[in-house]
Structures are given as structure tokens and as C-alpha cells.
N, C-alpha and C positions, 0 to 999 in steps of 0.2 A: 604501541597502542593505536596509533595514528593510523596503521596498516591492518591492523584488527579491527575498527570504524568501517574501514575501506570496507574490509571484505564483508561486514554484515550489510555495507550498504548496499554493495551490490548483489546480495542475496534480497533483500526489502525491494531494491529496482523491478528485477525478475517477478516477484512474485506480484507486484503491485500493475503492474502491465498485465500479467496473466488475468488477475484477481477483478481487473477492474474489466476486461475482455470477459471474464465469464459472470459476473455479477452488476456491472454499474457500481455497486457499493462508493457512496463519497467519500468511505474510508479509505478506497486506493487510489482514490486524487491525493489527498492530502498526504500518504504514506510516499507517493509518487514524487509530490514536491519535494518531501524532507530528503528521499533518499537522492533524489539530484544533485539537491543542494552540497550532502553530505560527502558522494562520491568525487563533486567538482574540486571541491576542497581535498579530499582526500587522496583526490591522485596525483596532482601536482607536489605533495607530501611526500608520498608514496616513492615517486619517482628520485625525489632528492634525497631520501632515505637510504633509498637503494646507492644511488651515487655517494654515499657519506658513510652507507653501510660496507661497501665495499672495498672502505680505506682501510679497514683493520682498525679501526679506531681502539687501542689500548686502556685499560682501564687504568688511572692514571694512580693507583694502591701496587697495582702490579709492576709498573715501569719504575716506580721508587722502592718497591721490592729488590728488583732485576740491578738497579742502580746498586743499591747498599750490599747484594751478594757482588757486589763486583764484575758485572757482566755489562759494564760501560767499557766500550771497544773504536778501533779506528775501521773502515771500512771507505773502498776506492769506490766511488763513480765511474762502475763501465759503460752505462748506456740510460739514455732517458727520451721519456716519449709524451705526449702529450694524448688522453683518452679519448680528448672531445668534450668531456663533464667538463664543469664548473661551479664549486660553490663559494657565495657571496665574490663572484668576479673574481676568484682565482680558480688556475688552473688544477685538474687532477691529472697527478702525471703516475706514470708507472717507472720505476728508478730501478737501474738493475745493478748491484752493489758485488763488490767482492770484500767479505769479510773474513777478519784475523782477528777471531779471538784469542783472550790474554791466558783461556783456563778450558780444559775441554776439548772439544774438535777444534779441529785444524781449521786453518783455510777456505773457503766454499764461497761459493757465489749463492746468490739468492737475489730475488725481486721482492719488493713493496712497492705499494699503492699510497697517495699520499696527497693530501693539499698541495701547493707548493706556492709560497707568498712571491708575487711577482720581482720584487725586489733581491729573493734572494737567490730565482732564478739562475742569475749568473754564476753563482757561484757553487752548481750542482752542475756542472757541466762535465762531460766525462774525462777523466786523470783528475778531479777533485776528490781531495780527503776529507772525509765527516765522520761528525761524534756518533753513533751509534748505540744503543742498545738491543740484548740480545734477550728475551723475553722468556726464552727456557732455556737450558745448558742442552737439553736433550731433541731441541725444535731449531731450526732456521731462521724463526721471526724474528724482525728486529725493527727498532722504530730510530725515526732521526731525532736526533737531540737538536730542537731548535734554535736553544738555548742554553749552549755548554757554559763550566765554571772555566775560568781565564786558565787557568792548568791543561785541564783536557783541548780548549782552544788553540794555546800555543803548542800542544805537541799536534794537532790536526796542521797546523801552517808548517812545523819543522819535519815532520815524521820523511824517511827516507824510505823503509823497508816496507810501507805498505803501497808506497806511493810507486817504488821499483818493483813490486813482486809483480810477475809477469802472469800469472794464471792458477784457476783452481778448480775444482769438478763441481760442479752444482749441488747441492745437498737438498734432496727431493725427499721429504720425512715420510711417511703414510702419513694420511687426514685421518683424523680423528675427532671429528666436530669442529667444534670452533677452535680457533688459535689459540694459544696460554696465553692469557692479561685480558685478549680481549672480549667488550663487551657482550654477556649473553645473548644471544636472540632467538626470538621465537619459531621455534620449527616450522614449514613452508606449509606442511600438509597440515598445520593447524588452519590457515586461514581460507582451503576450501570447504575445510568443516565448518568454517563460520558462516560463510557465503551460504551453504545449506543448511544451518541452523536458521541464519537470517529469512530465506525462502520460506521453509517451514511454518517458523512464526508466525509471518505476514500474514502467509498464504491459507492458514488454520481458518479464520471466518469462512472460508467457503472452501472448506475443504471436501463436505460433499460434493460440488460443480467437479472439482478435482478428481473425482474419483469416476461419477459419472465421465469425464473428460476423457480417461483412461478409458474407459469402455465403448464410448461414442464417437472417440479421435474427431470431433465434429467441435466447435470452439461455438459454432451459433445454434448448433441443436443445444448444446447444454444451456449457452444462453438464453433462450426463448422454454426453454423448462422453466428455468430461473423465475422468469419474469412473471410465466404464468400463476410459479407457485404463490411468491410474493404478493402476485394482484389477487387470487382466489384469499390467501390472508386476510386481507384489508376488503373486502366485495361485503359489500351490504346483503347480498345475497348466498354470504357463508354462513351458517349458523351460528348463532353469540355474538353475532357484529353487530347488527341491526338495532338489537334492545339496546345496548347501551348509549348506540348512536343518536337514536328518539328521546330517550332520556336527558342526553347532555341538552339537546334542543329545548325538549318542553323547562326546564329548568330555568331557560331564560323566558321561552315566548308563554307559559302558562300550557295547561292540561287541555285550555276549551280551546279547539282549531277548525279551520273549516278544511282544510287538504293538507294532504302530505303525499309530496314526491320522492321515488325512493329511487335510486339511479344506481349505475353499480361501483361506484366510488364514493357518493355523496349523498345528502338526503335532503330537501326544502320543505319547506315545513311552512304555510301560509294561517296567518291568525289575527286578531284583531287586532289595530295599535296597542289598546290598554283594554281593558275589562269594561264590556260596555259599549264600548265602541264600534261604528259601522265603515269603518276604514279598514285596510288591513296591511300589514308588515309582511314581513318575509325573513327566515329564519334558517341560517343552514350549518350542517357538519359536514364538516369537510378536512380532511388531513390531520384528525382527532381533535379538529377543534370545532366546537358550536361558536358561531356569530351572528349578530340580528344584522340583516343586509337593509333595511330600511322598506320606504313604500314599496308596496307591490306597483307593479308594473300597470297592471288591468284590475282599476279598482271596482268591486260587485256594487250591484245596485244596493242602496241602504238597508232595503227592506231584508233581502235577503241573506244579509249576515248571521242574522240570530236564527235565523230556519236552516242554514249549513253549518251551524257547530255543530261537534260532537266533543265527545272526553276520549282524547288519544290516549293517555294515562289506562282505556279501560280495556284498547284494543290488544290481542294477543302476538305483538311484533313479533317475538320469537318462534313462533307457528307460521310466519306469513314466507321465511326464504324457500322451503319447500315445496310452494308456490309454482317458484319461476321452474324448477325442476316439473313440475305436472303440465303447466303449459307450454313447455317445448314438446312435451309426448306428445297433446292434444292437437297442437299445433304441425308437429313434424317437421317444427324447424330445431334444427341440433346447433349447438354453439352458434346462438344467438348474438349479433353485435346489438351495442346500444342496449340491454334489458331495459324496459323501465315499471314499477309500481306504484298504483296512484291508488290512495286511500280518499273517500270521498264520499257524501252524500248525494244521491241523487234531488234536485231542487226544480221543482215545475210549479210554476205560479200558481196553478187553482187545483195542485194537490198536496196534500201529505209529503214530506220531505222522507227517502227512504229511509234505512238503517242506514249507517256507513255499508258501503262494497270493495272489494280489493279488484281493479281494475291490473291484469298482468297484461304489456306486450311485448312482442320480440319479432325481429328481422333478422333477417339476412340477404346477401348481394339479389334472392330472386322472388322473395315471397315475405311477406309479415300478416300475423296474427295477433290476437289478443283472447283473453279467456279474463272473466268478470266471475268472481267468489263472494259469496258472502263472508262475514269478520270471521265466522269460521272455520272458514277454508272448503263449505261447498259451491260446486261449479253452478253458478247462476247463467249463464249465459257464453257463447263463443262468437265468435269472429275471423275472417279471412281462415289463413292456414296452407300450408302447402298443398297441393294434390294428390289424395288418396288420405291425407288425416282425416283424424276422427272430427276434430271443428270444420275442415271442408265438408266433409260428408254431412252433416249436421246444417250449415246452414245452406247446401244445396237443398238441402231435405227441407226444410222451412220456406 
């Protein structure tokens, strides 16, 4: 189980590095930590598994099987070696035995793999006799009897003829999977299937990037798509963003306002402190959430509060992002940095306070523009613009 952890964690690793290289997603940090965490553990596991799996460990139904058929036997120490492993600070040694079975095949030499308790060390030293069992009549395996019964003991001290037989031919079985008795384990090529399940999995939230990735071999073109999709998502100047953005606002700040700034991640929203009032607050949504930010910054002359409201409530937001798409034409600046839209009354002391107007403008590294709408959406007026636009041309012409 331990080593099937391993292998999805290091499928979750892979994918959570790839994942978080082509999305940002804060879901391949966090998947990033777990699977760290998970592999650190798991390898150090892993490894002593392998070193524990590779003693033959016997299943201990089967060796009191092997015991009661009578396949407890004497067998010589011809050679022992020490692997290098070690579990819980004993040695794993490789023991190379010559066994005399009492029933079956003859004679034969054979190797096992083995703990071996410091203590008893000594007494596995080669020309030593030990209890033995032989775990198939038709297989070589055999395991050491730690623990013989005082019977089998005294003939392992007295025996003469296993202890003088001079030599026997190795008995090399065909493999056939795992050894008879012992413990099942899990087939190897299971756990790079998991490693790519585990991949899979992770790596499914963005499994478009992935596929783009495939075709763009490019790790930051995909990501910089990514980024832009995500930001066009969330843009005040996507359609269906916008209304519900205004809405969470006025909800707190009230319907009558005197401006609203529309930006392309967020929206400010300026209005009186309370109803009545010739102060004014500041109100914004921002990362789906509305918040009243407190006093405005530059507070208007008293008078003129109540001649810059208007009822945002009446304005058509959802008409207004198609906007920023008509004043880049006008303008002839294309992907515009910084957009910004400013809803507002025009307010001149010894006139008429306009309608509301939708003020649109937009830059870039060599030129910026603006184009002024009525609520709308016709062109009231232009400004700046690149060279050879329709708003250059326009107010050269003026």
C-alpha cells in the first residue's frame, strides 16, 4: 500500500509542477505540498520495503503448513555475506545453505535472503548445521527455523552426515512468480500505471493548457493564453460582468450616485455618505466582492452634490462593455492597457447639469484616446487617437 501512495504521489508531483507552470492554479501549490510531503514519507518506506521485501518473507500459515507435512530438515552453512541493508540495526545477509531433505529431492544447495539477529551471527558461520524448512517439496525455498523445538535442536548440534557431506549441484527451479508461502505482492507494472493515473487526475483541471501544450511545445505561450483567458473572464469589459458588478455596489452604496469608475478588473462607484447628504463615500467591487472604502479622497463642493446625482439603477451597464470595443476602432489603439469607463454628469456652475455621459479611454506604449457616449451608447464627442483614426481625423478637423 505504502508503495502504491508512492507511486500516485509521484504522479500528483509531475502533474502539479506541470499544472501550476501552465495555469498558476493555487490548486497545484497545495496539490504540490501534499504530494511532497507524501513522496518524502514514502520513499524512505519504499526503500525499506524493498530491503524487507526481498528476504522472502514467508507467510507464517504456510511454514506451519510446510512444518506439519514434514518438510523440517537439517541444512549446512556454506557461505554468508553481508548485503549492505539493514533492518531495525540488524544485518541482511544472503546465506548460502546446502540442504538434505528427509522426503523428495536429494541433496542441493540453494541461497536465501534473511534478517540475521546480531547475536546469532555466530553461529551461522559456514560448517554450521541449522533447522530448516523447505516451503515446497517441488521448489528450493527454504527458511531458517529461528526457533527449533529442543528435538530438532539437539540433532542440528549432534548430526554428522549433513555436517560431513561434502557437496551437491544447486537446484535452480524455473520462476514462477512469487515463491510458495510467500507473501503476495503487487505487480511492478501496477505502480507505473498509478504514477499515470495519479498524473492524469491532477493534471485534468487544465487539461486544455495540456493539450494546447501538445501542439504549441511552448510552456509560456500556453501560459500567457491561460492568463488572458482567465483575465477576459473576470474584465468588467466582458459582457455579463459588468451588471452584476454595479448591482453588488449600488446594494450597499444606494441607486443615487454621482460617478462610477469602471476599470478592467474593478469598478468605484462614488455617492453620498447617507441620503441627503453633501459628503461623499466611495464604494467598490473588486474580486466578486462589493465594499464601501470610506471618504472619498477629493470631497465636491456642497452645492454641487445634489446637481451630479443620477439613478445608476436606470443606466443600461450591460449595453455600456461594447463601448470599449467601438473606441479602440475610433481611436486605432488595439489592445489597449489600463481601459478605463467613467459614467458621470457633466456639472458647470451657471448651467444645466448634463444627462449622465459614458466617458471611454484607452492607451497604449505610443498614443491614448478617449471617445465620450451618451447612456446610450451614441458617440458624443472624441479625443486624441492614433494617427490616421477616425477620432484623429476628427479633431484635427475641429
Amino acid at each position: 500500500m505504502i508503495r502504491c501512495l508512492f507511486a500516485l504521489s509521484l504522479g500528483v508531483l509531475a502533474a502539479s509542477i506541470l499544472g501550476d507552470a501552465l495555469t498558476g492554479d493555487p490548486l497545484y501549490g497545495t496539490l504540490l505540498v501534499v504530494a511532497i510531503v507524501v513522496a518524502s514519507i514514502g520513499l524512505p518506506l519504499t526503500i525499506i520495503g524493498g530491503v524487507v521485501g526481498g528476504l522472502g518473507g514467508a507467510d507464517p500459515k504456510k511454514v506451519a503448513a510446510a512444518k506439519a507435512a514434514g518438510r523440517t530438515t537439517l541444512a549446512r552453512v556454506t557461505g554468508i555475506r553481508a548485503t549492505g541493508s539493514a533492518v531495525d540495526d540488524q544485518p541482511v545477509c544472503e546465506i548460502e545453505l546446502l540442504v538434505v531433505p528427509r522426503q523428495g529431492h536429494g541433496p542441493y544447495r540453494t541461497t536465501t535472503r534473511q534478517v540475521v539477529n546480531l547475536a546469532r551471527l555466530a553461529a551461522l558461520q559456514p560448517g554450521a548445521v541449522v533447522v530448516v524448512t523447505q516451503l515446497d517439496p517441488e521448489r528450493p525455498e527454504v527458511v531458517l527455523d529461528d526457533s527449533p523445538d529442543h528435538d530438532w535442536l539437539r540433532r542440528a548440534e549432534t548430526d554428522r552426515q549433513v555436517r560431513d557431506l561434502r557437496d551437491a549441484d544447486v537446484w535452480e527451479a524455473p520462476r514462477r512468480g512469487r515463491a510458495p508461502g510467500a507473501i503476495r505482492r503487487i505487480p511492478f507494472v501496477v505502480f507505473p500505471v498509478l504514477a499515470v493515473v495519479g498524473f492524469a487526475a491532477a493534471l485534468y483541471p487544465a487539461w486544455d493548457e495540456a493539450g494546447r501544450l501538445v501542439e504549441t511545445r511552448s510552456i509560456d505561450t500556453v501560459r500567457a493564453e491561460h492568463d488572458a483567458a482567465a483575465a477576459a473572464e473576470t474584465s468588467m469589459f466582458t459582457p455579463g460582468n459588468l451588471r452584476p458588478a454595479i448591482d453588488a455596489v449600488l446594494a450597499l452604496s444606494g441607486d443615487e450616485v454621482t460617478e462610477v469608475y469602471v476599470f478592467d478588473q474593478w469598478v468605484r462607484v462614488t455617492a453620498p455618505t447617507s441620503p441627503g447628504a453633501t459628503t461623499t463615500d466611495e464604494w467598490q467591487y473588486r474580486d466578486g466582492e462589493a465594499t464601501r472604502e470610506g471618504a472619498s479622497l477629493i470631497q465636491p463642493e456642497p452645492e454641487d452634490v445634489p446637481r451630479a446625482l443620477f439613478d445608476a439603477s436606470e443606466i443600461g451597464w450591460e449595453d455600456l462593455p461594447p463601448l470599449f470595443d467601438e473606441t479602440e476602432r475610433l481611436t486605432g489603439i488595439d489592445d489597449a492597457d489600463d481601459p478605463m469607463l467613467w459614467v458621470a454628469r457633466e456639472v458647470w456652475a451657471d448651467e444645466k447639469p448634463s444627462d449622465p455621459r459614458v466617458h471611454v479611454s484607452v492607451s497604449d506604449d505610443y498614443h491614448d484616446g478617449s471617445v465620450d457616449f451618451s447612456a446610450d451608447g451614441e458617440v458624443v464627442g472624441t479625443s486624441g487617437g492614433a494617427p490616421g483614426s477616425e477620432a484623429a481625423a476628427a479633431e484635427g478637423g475641429a
